[in-house]
N, C-alpha and C positions, 0 to 999 in steps of 0.2 A: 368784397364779392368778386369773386373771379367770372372773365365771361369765355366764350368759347375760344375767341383770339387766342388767350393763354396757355389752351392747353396743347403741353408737348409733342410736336407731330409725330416723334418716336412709340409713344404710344401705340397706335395701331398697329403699328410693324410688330411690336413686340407682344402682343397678344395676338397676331397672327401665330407669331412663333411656338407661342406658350399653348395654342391649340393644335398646333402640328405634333408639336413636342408629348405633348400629354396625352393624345392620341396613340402615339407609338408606345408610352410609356405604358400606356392600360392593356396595350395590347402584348405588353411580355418584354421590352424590348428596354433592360435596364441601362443599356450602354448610354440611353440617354436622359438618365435622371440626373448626370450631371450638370451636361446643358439645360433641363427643365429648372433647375434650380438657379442657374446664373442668370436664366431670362428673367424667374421669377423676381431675383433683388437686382434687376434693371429697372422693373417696373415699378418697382417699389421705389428706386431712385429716381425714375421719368414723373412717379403719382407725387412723391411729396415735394411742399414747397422749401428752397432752402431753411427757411427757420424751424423747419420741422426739422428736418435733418441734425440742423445744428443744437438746438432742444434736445433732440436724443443723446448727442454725443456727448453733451455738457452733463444732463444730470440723467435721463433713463442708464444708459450705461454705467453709469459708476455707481451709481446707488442701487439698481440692478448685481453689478458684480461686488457689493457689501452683502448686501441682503442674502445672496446662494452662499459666500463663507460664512457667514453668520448663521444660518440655516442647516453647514452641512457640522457646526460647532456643535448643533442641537441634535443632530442625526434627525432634522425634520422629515428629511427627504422618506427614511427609513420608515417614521410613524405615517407616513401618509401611502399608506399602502393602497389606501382603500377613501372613500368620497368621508370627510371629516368637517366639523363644525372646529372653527379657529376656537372657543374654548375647549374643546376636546384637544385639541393640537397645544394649546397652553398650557393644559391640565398635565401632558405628558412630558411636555419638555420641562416645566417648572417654572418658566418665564411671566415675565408680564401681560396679560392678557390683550393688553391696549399696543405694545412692541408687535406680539405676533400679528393681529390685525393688523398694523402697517406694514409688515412684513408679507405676509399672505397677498394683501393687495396688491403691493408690486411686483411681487414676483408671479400674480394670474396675469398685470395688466404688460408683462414684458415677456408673455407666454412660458413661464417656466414651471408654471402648475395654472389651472382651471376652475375659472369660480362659475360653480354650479346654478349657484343661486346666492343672497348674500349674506356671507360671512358661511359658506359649505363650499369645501376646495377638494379638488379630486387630482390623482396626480396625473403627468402625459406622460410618453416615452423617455422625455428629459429628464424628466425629477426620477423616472426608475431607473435611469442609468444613474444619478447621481446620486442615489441610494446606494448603489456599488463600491465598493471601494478602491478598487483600479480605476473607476471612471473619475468618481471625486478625486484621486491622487493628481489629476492635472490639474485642475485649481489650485487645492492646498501649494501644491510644489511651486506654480507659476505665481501664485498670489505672497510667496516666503522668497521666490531668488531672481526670478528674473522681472515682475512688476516693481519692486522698489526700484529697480535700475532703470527700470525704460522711465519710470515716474521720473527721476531726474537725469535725464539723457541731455534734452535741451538745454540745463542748465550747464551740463560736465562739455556740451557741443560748442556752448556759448566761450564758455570760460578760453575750449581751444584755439578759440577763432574756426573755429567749425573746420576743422581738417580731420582726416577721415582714420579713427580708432587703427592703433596698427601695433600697440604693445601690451602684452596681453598680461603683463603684474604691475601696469601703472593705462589704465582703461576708465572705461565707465562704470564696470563692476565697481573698484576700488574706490571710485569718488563718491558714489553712491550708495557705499555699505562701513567707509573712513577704516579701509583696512589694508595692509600691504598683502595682505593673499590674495590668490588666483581665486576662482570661485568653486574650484574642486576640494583645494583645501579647506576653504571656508566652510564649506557644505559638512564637510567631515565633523566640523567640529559644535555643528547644531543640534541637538540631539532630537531623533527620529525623520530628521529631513529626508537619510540615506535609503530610509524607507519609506518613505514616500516617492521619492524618485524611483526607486527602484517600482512600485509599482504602477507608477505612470508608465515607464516605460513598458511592463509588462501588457499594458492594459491597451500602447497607444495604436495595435493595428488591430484591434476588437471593430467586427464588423467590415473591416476591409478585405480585399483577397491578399493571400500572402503567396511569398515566391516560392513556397516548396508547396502550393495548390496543385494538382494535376491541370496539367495546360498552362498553367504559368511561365514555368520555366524548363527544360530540360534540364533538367537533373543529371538524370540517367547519360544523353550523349553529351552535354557539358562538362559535367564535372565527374562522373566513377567510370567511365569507360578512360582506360588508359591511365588513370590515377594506382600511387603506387598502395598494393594493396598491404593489409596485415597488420596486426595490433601494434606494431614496432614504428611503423608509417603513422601519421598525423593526416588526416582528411580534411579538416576542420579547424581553422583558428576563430572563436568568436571574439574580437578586441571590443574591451567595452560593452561586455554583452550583457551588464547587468547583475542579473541572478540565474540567467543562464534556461530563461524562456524559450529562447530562439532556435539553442540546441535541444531541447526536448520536444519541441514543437518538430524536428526534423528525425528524429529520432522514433517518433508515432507517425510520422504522414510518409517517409524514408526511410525503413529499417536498413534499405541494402548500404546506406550510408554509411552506418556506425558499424556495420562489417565488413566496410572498406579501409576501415584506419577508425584512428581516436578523433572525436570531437573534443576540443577544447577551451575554455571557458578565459579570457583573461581578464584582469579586474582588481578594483583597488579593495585593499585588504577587509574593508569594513564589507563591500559587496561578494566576496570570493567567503569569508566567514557565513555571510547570509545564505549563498549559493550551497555550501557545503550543509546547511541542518535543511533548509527546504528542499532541495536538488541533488542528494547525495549521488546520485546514479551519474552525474554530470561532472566530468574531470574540472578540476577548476585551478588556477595558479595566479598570483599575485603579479599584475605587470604591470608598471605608468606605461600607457600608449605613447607617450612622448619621449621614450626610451628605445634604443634599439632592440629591435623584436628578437628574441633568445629563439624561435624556431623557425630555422632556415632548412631550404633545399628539400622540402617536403610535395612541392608540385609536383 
């Protein structure tokens, strides 16, 4: 039983904040819903006691982030459109009745869907984005390439005597996947990874402001005033762009762009094929970015 002594004197500052903060936020003023949220898991860090903390990190999280891949295997996210009884959610996915139940439960009791009442789950913003498939594409992708690696990071840090990664076809990837490829080539040769990445990336600045917003950035006096103009001129190198999202995206919110010169797409050949059947309208050409760049003298 904890007595008053214990409790964190940062506490009160920090709910001071979070009522200044949330004030402004109700009142319109989204610049600071940033800061409303970093106060918000301060306090969350100042309320819980270390073993709570470390309880979460040990088993809510990992079993938390099985439970959403294992969920988005079922396209649960998808059937829960709407307020559902977990056998109605088991009846659809096909599953174990008793599985879903333990599933359902930990993912209402780590906010990732909402039990209504029990054993009746309704979805939140979370679970409808992750009904999406650009949204889910960043789990799948990160839970296939870059979580087996960080899983055994410690172990590849240990082995070096903890000296700091600096060779990029004998790394951590490499120790942690028992392959001599880079992890670009790796990726190539898993089949459907290259689409999943590709719409992670698509998907990863959904909800955020992007640079060719109006008021972002200047476009107009940065980059087309003085740029050289005409289909023969290049306006545009996107390296790495994917499937060529970024240039379409500037192409609808910037037209006078793409009548300044060519946009162009660069990219490894499995993504430049994808680019060309979804993005035909988008020049695309095949280039390792770790090569020298073939178009010069276009600024």
């Amino acid at each position: 039983m904890s007595s008053h002594s214990s409790i964190d004197p940062s506490i009160g500052c920090i709910l001071d904040g979070i009522t200044t903060s949330g004030r402004a936020y109700l009142e319109g003023q989204e610049s600071v819903r940033s800061t409303l949220i970093s106060k918000a898991r301060s306090l969350i860090g100042a309320l819980e006691r270390p073993n709570e903390t470390i309880t979460w990190l040990a088993w809510a999280e990992p079993t938390r982030r099985a439970a959403i891949h294992t969920a988005l295997q079922l396209k649960l996210f998808n059937i829960l459109s709407s307020p559902k009884s977990s056998d109605e959610i088991a009846r659809a996915t096909q599953a174990s009745p008793v599985l879903i139940q333990r599933m359902l439960r930990h993912l209402a009791a780590t906010a990732i869907i909402t039990e209504l009442e029990p054993s009746i789950y309704a979805p939140t913003p979370v679970s409808r984005a992750l009904a999406k498939p650009r949204s889910a594409a960043a789990l799948k992708y990160c839970d296939a390439l870059p979580g087996p690696v960080l899983a055994r990071l410690p172990a590849y840090l240990a082995q070096t005597e903890y000296r700091n990664p600096n060779n990029p076809s004998d790394g951590p990837f490499q120790h942690a996947m028992q392959t001599p490829e880079t992890p670009w080539n790796w990726a190539r040769s898993q089949p459907g990874l290259g689409e999943i990445f590709a719409l992670h990336m698509s998907g990863y600045h959904e909800e955020r402001p992007s640079w060719m917003d109006p008021g972002f950035y200047p476009i107009e006096e940065r980059l087309i005033q003085g740029c050289k103009k005409g289909q023969q001129h290049v306006f545009l190198v996107d390296v790495g762009g994917g499937i060529g999202h970024d240039i379409e995206e500037l192409m609808v919110k910037c037209p006078a762009a793409s009548k300044n010169g060519r946009l162009v797409l660069q990219e490894i050949p499995a993504m430049v094929a994808q680019a060309k059947q979804q993005r035909p309208q988008v020049e695309s050409e095949i280039h390792d970015f770790f090569g020298p760049q073939p178009i010069k003298g276009e600024i």
